[in-house]
C-alpha positions as CSV (number, residue, x, y, z in Angstrom):
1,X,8.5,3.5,-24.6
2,X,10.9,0.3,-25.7
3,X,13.4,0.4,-27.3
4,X,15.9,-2.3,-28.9
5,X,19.9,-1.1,-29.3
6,X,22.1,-2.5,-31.2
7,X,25.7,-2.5,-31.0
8,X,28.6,-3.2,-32.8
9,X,32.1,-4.9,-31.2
10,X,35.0,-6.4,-32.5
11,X,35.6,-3.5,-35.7
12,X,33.4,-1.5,-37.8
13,X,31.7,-2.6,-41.0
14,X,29.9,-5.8,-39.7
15,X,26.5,-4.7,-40.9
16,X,24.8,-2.7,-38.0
17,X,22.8,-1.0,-40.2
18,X,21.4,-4.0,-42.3
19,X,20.7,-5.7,-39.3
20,X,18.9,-2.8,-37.4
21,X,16.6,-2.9,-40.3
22,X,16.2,-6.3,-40.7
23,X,14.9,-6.5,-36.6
24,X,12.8,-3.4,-37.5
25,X,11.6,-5.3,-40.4
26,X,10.6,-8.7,-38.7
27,X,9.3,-6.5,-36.0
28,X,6.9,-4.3,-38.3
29,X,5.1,-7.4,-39.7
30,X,4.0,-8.0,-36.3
31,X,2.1,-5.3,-36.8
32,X,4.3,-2.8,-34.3
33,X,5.2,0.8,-35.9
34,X,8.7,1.0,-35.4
35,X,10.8,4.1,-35.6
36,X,14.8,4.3,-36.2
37,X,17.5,6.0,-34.6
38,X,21.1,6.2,-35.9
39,X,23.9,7.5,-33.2
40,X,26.8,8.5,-34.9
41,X,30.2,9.6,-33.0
42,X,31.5,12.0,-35.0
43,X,32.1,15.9,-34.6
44,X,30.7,17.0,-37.5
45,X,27.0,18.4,-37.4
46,X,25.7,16.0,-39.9
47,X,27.5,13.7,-42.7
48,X,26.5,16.7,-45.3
49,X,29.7,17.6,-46.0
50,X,31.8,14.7,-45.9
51,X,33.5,13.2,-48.7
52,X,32.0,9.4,-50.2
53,X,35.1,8.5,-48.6
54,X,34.6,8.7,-45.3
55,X,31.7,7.4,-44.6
56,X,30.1,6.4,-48.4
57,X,27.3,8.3,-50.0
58,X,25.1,11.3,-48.1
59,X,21.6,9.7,-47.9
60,X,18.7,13.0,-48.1
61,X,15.3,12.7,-45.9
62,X,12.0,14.1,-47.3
63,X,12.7,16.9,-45.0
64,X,15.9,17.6,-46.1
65,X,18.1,16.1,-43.3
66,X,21.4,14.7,-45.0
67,X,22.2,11.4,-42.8
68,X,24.2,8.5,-43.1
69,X,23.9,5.8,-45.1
70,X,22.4,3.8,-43.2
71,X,19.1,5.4,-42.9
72,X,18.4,4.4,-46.7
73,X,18.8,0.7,-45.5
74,X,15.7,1.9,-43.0
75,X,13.7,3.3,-45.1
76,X,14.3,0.7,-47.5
77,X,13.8,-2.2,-45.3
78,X,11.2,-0.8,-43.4
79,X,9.3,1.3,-46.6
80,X,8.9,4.3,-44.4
81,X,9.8,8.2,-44.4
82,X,12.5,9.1,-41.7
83,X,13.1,12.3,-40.5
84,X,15.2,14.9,-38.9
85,X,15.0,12.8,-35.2
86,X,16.0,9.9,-37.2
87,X,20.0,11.0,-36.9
88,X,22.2,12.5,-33.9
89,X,26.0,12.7,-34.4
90,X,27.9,13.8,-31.6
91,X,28.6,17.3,-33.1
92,X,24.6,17.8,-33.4
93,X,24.7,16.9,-29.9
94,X,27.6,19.0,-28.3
95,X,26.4,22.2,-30.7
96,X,23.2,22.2,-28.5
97,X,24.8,21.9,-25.3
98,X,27.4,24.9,-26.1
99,X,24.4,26.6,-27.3
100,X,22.4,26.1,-24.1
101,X,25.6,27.0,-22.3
102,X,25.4,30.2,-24.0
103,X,22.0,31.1,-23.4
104,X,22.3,30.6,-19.9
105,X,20.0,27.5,-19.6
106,X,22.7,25.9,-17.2
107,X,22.5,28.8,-14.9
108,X,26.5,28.7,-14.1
109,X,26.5,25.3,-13.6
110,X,29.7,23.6,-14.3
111,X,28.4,21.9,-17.9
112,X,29.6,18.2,-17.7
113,X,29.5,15.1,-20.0
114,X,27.6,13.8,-17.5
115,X,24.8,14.4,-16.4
116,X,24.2,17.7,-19.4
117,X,25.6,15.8,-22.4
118,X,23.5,12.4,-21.5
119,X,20.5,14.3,-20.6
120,X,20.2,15.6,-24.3
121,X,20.7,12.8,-25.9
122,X,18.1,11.2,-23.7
123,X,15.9,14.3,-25.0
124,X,16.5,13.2,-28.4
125,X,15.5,10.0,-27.9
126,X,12.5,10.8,-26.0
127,X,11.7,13.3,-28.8
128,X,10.9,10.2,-30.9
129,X,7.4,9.2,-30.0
130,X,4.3,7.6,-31.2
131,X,5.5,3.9,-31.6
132,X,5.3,1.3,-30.1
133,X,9.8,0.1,-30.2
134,X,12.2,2.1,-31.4
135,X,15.5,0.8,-32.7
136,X,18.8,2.9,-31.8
137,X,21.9,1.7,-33.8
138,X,24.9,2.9,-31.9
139,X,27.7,3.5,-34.7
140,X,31.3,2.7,-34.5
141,X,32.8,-0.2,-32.1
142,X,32.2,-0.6,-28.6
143,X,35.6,0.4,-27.0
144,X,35.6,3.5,-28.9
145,X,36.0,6.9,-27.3
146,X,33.4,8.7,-29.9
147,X,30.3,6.4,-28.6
148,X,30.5,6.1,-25.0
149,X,28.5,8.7,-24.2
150,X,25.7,7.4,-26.3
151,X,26.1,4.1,-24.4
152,X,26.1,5.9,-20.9
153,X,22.8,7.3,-22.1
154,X,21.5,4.3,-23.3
155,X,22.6,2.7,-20.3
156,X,20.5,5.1,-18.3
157,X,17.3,5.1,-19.9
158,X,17.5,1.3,-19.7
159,X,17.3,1.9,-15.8
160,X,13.3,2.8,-16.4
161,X,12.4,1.9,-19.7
162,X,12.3,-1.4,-21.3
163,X,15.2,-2.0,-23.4
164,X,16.9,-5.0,-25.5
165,X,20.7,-4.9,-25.8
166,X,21.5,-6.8,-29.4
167,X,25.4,-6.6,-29.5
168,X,26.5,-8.0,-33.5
169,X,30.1,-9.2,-32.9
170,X,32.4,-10.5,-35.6
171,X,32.9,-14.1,-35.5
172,X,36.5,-14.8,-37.6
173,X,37.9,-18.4,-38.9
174,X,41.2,-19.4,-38.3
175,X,43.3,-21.0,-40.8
176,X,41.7,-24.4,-40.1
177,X,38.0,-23.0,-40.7
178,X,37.4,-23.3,-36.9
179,X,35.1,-20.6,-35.5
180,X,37.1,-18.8,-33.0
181,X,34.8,-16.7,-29.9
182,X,37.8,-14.9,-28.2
183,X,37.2,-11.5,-30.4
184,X,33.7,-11.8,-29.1
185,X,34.6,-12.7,-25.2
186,X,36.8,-9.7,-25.0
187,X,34.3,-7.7,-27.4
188,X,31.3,-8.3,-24.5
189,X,33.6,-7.6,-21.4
190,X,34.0,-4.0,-22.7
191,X,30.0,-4.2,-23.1
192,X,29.7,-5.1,-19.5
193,X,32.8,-3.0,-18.1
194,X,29.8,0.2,-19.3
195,X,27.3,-1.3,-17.6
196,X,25.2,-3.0,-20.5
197,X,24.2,-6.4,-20.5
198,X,23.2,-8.1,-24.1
199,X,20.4,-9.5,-24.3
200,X,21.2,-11.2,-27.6
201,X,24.5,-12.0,-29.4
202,X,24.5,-11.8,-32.9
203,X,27.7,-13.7,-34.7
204,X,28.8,-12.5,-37.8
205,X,30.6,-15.1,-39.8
206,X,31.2,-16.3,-43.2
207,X,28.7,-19.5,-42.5
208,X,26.2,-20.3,-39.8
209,X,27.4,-20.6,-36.2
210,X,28.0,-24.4,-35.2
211,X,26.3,-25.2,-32.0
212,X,29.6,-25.4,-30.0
213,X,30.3,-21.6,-31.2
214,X,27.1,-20.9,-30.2
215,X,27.6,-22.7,-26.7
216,X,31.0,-20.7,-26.1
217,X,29.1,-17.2,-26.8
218,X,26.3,-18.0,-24.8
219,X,28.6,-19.1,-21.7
220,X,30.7,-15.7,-21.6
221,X,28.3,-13.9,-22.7
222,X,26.1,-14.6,-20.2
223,X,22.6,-15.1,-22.8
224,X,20.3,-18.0,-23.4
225,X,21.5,-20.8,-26.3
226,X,18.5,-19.5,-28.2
227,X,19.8,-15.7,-27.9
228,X,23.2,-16.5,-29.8
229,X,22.1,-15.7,-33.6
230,X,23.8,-16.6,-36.7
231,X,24.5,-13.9,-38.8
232,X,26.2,-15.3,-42.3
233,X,27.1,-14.2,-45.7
234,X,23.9,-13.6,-47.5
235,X,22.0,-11.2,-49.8
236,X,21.0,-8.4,-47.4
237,X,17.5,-8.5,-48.4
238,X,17.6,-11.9,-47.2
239,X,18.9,-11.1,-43.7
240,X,15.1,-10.8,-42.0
241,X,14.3,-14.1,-43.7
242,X,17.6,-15.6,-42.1
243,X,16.8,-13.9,-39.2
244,X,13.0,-14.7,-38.8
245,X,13.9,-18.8,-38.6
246,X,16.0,-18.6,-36.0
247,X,13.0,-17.0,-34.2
248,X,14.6,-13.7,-33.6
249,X,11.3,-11.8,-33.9
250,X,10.0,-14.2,-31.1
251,X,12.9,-13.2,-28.9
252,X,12.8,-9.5,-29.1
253,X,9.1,-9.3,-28.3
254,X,9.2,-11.7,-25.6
255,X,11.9,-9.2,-24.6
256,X,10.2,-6.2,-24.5
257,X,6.6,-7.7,-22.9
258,X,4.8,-7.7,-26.4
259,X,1.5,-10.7,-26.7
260,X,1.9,-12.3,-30.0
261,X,-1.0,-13.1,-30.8
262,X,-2.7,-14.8,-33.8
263,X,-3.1,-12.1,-35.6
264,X,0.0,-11.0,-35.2
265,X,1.5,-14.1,-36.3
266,X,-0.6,-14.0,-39.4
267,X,0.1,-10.7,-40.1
268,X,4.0,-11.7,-40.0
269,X,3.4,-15.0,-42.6
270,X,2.0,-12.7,-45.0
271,X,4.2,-9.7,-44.4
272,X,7.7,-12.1,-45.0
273,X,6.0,-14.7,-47.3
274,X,5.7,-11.3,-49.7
275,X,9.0,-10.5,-48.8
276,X,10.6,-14.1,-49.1
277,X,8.9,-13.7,-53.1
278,X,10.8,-10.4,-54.1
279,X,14.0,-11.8,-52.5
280,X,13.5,-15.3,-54.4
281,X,13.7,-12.8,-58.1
282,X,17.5,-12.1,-56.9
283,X,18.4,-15.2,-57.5
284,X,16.6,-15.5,-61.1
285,X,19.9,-16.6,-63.0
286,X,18.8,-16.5,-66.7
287,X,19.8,-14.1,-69.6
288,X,20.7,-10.5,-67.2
289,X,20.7,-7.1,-68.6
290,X,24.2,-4.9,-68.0
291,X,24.1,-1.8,-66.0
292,X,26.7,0.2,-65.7
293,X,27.1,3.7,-63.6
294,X,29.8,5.9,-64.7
295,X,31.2,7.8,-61.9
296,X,34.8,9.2,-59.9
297,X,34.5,6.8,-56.3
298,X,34.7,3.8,-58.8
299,X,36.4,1.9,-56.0
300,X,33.8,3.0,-53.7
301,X,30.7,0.9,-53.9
302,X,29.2,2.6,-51.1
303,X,29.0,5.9,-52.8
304,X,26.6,5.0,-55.1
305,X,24.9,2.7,-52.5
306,X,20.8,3.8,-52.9
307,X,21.8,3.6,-57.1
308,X,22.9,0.4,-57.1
309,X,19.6,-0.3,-54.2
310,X,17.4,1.1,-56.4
311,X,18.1,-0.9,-59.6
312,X,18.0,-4.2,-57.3
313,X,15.0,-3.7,-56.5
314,X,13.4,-3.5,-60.5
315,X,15.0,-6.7,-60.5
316,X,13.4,-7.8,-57.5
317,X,9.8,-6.6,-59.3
318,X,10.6,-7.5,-62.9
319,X,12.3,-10.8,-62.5
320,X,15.0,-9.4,-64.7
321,X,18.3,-9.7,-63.8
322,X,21.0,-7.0,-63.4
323,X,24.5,-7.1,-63.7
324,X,26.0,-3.6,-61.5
325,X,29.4,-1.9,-62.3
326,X,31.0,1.1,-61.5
327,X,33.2,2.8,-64.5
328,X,35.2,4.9,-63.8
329,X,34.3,8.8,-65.7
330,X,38.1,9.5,-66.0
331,X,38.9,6.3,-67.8
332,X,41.2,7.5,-71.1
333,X,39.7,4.6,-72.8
334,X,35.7,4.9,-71.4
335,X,33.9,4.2,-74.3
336,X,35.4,1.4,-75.2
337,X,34.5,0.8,-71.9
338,X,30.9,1.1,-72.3
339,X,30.4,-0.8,-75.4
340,X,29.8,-3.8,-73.5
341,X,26.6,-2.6,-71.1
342,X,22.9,-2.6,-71.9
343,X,22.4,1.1,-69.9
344,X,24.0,3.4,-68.1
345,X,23.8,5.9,-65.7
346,X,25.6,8.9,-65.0
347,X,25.3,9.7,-61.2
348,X,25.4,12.8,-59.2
349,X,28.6,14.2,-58.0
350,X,30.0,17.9,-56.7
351,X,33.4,19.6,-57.8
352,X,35.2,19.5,-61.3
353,X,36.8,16.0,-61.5
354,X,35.2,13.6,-64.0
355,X,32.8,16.1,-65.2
356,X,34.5,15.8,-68.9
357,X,33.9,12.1,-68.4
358,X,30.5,11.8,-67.7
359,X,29.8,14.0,-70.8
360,X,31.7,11.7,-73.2
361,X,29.4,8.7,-71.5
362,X,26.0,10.7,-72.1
363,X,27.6,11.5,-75.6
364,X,28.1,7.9,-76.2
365,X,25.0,7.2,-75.0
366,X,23.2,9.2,-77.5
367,X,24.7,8.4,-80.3
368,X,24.6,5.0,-79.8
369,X,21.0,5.1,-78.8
370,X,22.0,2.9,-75.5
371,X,19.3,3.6,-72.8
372,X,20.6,6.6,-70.5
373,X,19.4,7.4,-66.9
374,X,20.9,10.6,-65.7
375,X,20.9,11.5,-61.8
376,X,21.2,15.6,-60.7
377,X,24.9,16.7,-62.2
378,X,23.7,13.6,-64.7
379,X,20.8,15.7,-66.1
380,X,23.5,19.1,-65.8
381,X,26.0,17.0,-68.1
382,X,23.2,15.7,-70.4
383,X,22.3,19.6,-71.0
384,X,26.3,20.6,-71.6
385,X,26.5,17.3,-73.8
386,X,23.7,18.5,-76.1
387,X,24.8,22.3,-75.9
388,X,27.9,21.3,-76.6
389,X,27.1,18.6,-79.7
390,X,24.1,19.4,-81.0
391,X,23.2,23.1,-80.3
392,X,26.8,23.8,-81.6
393,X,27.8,25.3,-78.7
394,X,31.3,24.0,-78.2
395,X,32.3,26.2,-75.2
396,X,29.2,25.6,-73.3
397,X,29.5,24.3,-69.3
398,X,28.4,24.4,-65.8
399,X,29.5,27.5,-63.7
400,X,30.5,25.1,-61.1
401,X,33.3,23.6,-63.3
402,X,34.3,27.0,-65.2
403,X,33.4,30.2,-63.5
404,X,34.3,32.1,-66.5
405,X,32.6,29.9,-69.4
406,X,30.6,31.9,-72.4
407,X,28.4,29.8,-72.0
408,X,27.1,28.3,-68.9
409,X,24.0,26.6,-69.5
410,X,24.1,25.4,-66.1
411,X,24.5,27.9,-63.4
412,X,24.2,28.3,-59.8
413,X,20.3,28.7,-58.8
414,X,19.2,32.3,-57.8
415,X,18.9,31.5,-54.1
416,X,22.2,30.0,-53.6
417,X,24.2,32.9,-55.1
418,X,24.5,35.1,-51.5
419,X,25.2,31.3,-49.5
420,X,28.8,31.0,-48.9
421,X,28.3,28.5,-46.4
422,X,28.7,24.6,-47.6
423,X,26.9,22.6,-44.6
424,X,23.3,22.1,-45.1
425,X,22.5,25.3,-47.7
426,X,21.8,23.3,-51.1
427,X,18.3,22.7,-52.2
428,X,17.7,19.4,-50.4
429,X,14.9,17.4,-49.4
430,X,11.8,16.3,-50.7
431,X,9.9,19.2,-53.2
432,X,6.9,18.1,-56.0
433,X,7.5,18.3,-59.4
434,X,5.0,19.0,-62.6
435,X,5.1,16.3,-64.8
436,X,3.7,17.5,-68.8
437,X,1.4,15.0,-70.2
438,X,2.4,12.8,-73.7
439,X,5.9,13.0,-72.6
440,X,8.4,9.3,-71.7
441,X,8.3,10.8,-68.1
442,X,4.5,10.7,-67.9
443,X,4.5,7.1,-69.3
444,X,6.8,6.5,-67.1
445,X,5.0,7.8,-64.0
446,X,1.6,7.6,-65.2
447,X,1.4,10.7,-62.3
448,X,0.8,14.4,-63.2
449,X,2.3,15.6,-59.9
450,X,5.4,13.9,-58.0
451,X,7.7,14.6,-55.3
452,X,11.5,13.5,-54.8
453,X,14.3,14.3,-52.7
454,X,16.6,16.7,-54.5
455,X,20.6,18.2,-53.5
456,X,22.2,20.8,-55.7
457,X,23.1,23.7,-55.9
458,X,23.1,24.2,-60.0
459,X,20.8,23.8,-62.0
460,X,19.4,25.1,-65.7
461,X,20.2,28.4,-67.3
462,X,16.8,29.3,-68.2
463,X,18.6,31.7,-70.9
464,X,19.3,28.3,-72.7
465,X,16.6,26.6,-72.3
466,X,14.5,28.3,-75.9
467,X,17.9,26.8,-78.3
468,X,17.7,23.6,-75.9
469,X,14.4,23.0,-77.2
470,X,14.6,24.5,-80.2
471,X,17.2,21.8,-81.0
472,X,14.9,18.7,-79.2
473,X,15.7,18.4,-76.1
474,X,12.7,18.4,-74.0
475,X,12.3,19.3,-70.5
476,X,9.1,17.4,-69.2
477,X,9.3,17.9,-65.4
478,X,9.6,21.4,-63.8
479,X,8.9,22.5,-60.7
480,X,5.4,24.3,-60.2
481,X,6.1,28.1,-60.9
482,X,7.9,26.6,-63.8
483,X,11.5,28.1,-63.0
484,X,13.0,25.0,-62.3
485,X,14.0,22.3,-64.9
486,X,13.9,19.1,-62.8
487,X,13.2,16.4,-66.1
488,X,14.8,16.5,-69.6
489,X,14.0,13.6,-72.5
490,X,14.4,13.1,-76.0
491,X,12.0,11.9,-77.8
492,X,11.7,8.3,-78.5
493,X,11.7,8.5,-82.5
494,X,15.4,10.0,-81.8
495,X,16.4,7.6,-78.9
496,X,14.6,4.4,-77.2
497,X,15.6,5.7,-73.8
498,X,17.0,8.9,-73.2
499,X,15.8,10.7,-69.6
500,X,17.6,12.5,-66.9
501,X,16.4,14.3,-63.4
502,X,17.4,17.0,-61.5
503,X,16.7,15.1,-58.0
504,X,17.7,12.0,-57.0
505,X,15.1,8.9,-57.9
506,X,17.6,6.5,-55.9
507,X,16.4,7.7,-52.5
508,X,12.6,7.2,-52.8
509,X,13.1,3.6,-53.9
510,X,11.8,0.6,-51.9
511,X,12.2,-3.3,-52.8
512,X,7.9,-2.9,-52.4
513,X,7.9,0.1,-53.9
514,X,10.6,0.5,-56.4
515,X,11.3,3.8,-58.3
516,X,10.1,4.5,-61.6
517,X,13.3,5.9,-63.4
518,X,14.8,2.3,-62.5
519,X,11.8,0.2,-63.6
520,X,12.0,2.1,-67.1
521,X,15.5,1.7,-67.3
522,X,15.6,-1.7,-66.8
523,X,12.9,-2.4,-69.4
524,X,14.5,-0.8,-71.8
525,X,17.7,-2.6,-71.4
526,X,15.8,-5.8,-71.9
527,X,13.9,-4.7,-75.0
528,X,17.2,-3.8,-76.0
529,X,18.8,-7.2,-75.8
530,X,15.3,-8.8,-77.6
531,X,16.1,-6.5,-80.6
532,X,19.7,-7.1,-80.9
C-alpha cells in the first residue's frame, strides 16, 4: 500500500483538510482510487457530541459515523462515500486498547504507548484497503502532545511501506510584506526531531511564495526547489487547480513509484479541465441572488460549513451567483432582518435556544411567500410554525424544547424513548426515503425513491399529522413503512417555494453532483428577483 501524510506545523487552521482533498483530488484524475484518513487527537470517541464550537459542524457518513468536518471536504472534493475507517480520534483508539486489555488479549503484558497503542493504529490504517494511495491527514500541529503517537505510527509504517511526507506550514509577512521562513525552520526540526522527513513543503501565505522563500524552505528543509509549494489565498475549490500547475500531482506520483502514462495524463486534462469550468461559475459577478441561513453559531461559519458547500455548488452548476449570511435566530429585530434576502434557510440545531427564532423566520417566510428551505429541526419548526398559525394551535411545540407542552407535534421517535445515552444513539446515517408522485419534491427530484443522511432524535407526532394536512401542509417524503415524515411542502398555488426535510440534503452534495433541495432553492430565488 502507499500512502501520502500530511501534516500541519506552525498553528492549527492552515487548511489541512482542503489540501488533503485537493492532493486526493489531482491524484484521482490520474485515474488512482484514493481513500481518506483523518487522525484526530482528541479523547473523545468521535466529534458526535461536541459543541459547533469546538471543532465546527458534526459531518454524518452514509453509515452513520459522525466525523469531523473535514471529511465533507473529502467527499466533496473527491465525490466519494467515506466510511467508518475514514476517522480515528485518539479516544477511538485508546477505548480499544483498554478493551483488549480487558479481555485479556495482552496476556499480562505491561500495555504501553509503544509498541500496543502504535500497533492499533497501524491496524486501522491497514484496515483501509483496496486502493491504490491513501491519504492520512494528521490533525492538530506538529509539536502537539495529542498527535505524536499518530506520527510514531506513521513513522513506522514508513519503514516498509512507501510513504510521502507533505508538511503545510504557515508562511507569515512581516510588517514590510517580506515572507519570513523561521516559523517554518523551527516548524520542520520538530518534524525531523520524530523521525519524519518531508518530502514536500507546502507554504501557506497570503500570496504566492517568491523564489528566495522558496530557496530558504528548501535549504532547511532539506527538499528539492520544485518540492517547496505555494499555497495562497484562493477559493478552495480552486486549490487543486493552483496546485496542479505547480506540478504537484507530478511530484507525488513520482514519489510513490506511479508510471504516468498517456492516458493517465489525458484522463487528468479532462478530469481538471471539468473541474477548472465549475470553479470559473464562482467568479460569475453579475446580478446574485441573497441567501441567508438563520441559525444560533451566527459567528461560527464553520457550523453550517456543508450548508453554505452545498449552495456553492448550485452556483457552481447554475451560473447564478449567491450571496451567504448567517442571521442570527435570536435577533429581537430578525425580520427586519430578513427582508432584505431572496431565501432562506432554517438549519438544524439540538437544545432550546433560538428555537422561537427559527419559527418567527419560517413564519416570515410564509407569509411573505420568500422561498424557504428547512433542514431537520428546520422541517420540526416549519410543523410548530403552521400548528401554531394556521392549525390554531397556539400552544403547540416540540417535546425537546417543552417537555410538558399540550401539544407536541414534534416528539421524541419511538426508538429513542428508552436511550439515555447522548454519543452516537440518534437516527444517523444514510436511510431511503419514498418520495409521492405530483408533489414540488418529486419535481424536484424527478426520483421516486432517495436516500440521505439523517441525525435526530425528534421527529413528527403522527397524532398531528390528519389536522396538519387537513389544514395544507403536505408531507411528500416518508420513510417506507410510512411512519416517518421525512418531507413537508405547501403547495405552490399557496407559496412559490415552501419545502423542508427531515435529514440533512447538505451532506450528499458535491460541486459535480450538487443536491437537489439547493438547486431548487436557488432557482426560485432567481425567478423571484425576475418577478420583482
Amino acid at each position: 500500500m502507499k500512502y501520502v501524510v500530511v501534516t500541519g506545523g506552525v498553528m492549527s487552521g492552515l487548511g489541512k483538510g482542503i489540501v488533503s482533498a485537493s492532493v486526493g483530488k489531482i491524484l484521482k484524475s490520474y485515474g488512482l482510487t484514493v481513500r481518506m484518513l483523518k487522525m484526530d487527537g482528541y479523547l473523545n470517541v468521535d466529534p458526535g457530541t461536541l459543541n459547533p464550537y469546538e471543532h465546527g459542524e458534526v459531518f454524518v457518513l452514509n453509515d452513520g459515523t459522525e466525523t469531523d468536518l473535514d471529511l465533507g471536504h473529502y467527499e466533496r472534493f473527491l465525490n466519494l462515500n467515506l466510511d467508518r475507517d475514514s476517522s480515528v480520534t485518539n479516544g477511538k483508539i485508546y477505548k480499544e486498547v483498554i478493551d483488549n486489555e480487558r479481555k485479556g488479549i495482552y496476556l499480562g503484558k505491561t500495555v504501553q504507548i509503544i509498541p500496543h497503542v502504535t500497533n492499533v493504529i497501524i491496524e486501522h490504517i491497514k484496515q483501509i484497503n483496496e486502493s491504490d494511495v491513501v491519504i492520512i491527514e494528521v490533525g492538530g500541529t506538529v509539536g502537539d502532545m495529542e498527535n505524536m503517537v499518530f506520527l510514531e505510527a506513521l513513522r513506522q509504517i514508513s519503514i516498509k511501506e512507501k510513504v510521502v511526507f507533505v508538511h503545510l506550514s504557515y508562511v507569515p509577512l512581516s510588517s514590510g510584506n517580506e515572507q519570513k521562513t523561521k516559523p517554518t525552520q523551527h516548524s520542520i526540526r520538530n518534524l525531523l526531531q520524530l523521525g519524519i522527513y518531508p518530502d514536500i513543503i507546502i507554504g501557506r501565505c497570503g500570496t504566492d511564495l517568491q523564489q528566495e522563500t522558496k530557496n530558504k524552505i528548501s535549504l532547511f528543509g532539506g527538499v528539492e526547489k520544485s518540492c517547496v509549494i505555494s499555497d495562497p489565498d484562493a477559493e478552495i475549490y480552486e486549490l487543486p487547480l493552483l496546485f496542479d500547475r505547480q506540478n504537484l500531482g507530478n511530484i507525488v506520483m513520482n514519489k510513490l513509484d506511479f508510471e504516468i502514462n498517456q492516458e493517465a495524463e489525458k484522463n487528468k486534462f479532462k478530469e481538471l479541465d471539468l473541474w477548472k469550468n465549475l470553479v470559473e461559475n464562482l467568479k460569475n459577478k453579475s446580478k446574485s441572488v441573497s441567501i441567508g441561513v438563520v441559525g444560533k453559531y451566527a459567528h461560527l461559519e464553520d457550523a453550517y460549513l456543508s450548508i453554505k458547500e452545498a449552495v456553492k455548488h448550485s452556483q457552481m452548476n447554475l451560473n447564478i451567483p449567491v450571496n451567504f449570511e448567517i442571521v442570527e435566530a435570536e435577533s429581537e429585530n430578525l425580520e427586519e432582518k430578513l427582508k432584505k434576502f431572496d431565501g432562506i434557510i432554517v438549519p438544524g440545531g439540538f437544545g432550546i435556544r433560538g428555537i422561537e427564532g427559527k419559527i418567527r423566520a419560517v413564519n416570515f417566510c410564509r407569509i411573505n411567500k420568500i422561498p424557504f428551505l428547512g433542514l431537520c429541526l428546520g422541517f420540526q419548526v416549519a410543523v410548530i410554525e403552521f400548528a401554531r398559525n394556521v392549525c390554531n394551535m397556539d400552544d403547540a411545540n416540540s417535546s425537546e424544547a417543552a417537555q410538558e407542552c399540550p401539544n407536541p407535534v414534534i416528539d421524541l421517535l419511538f426508538e429513542q424513548i428508552k436511550i439515555s445515552d447522548l454519543g452516537g444513539t440518534m437516527r444517523v446515517g444514510a436511510y431511503p426515503c419514498v418520495i409521492k408522485s405530483d408533489t414540488l419534491a418529486h419535481e424536484i427530484y424527478n426520483k421516486d425513491t432517495i436516500d440521505r443522511r439523517y441525525r435526530h432524535r425528534y421527529g413528527l407526532n403522527l397524532k398531528y399529522k390528519e389536522i396538519l394536512e387537513r389544514n395544507g401542509m403536505l408531507f411528500s417524503g416518508t420513510s417506507p413503512d410510512g411512519k416517518l415524515m421525512e418531507i413537508l411542502e405547501l403547495n405552490k398555488e399557496v407559496h412559490p417555494f415552501f419545502i423542508a426535510s427531515q435529514y440533512h440534503p447538505e451532506f450528499s452534495s458535491r460541486p459535480e453532483k450538487p443536491e437537489e433541495l439547493f438547486m431548487g432553492l436557488v432557482k426560485a430565488c432567481a425567478e423571484k428577483i425576475k418577478r420583482l
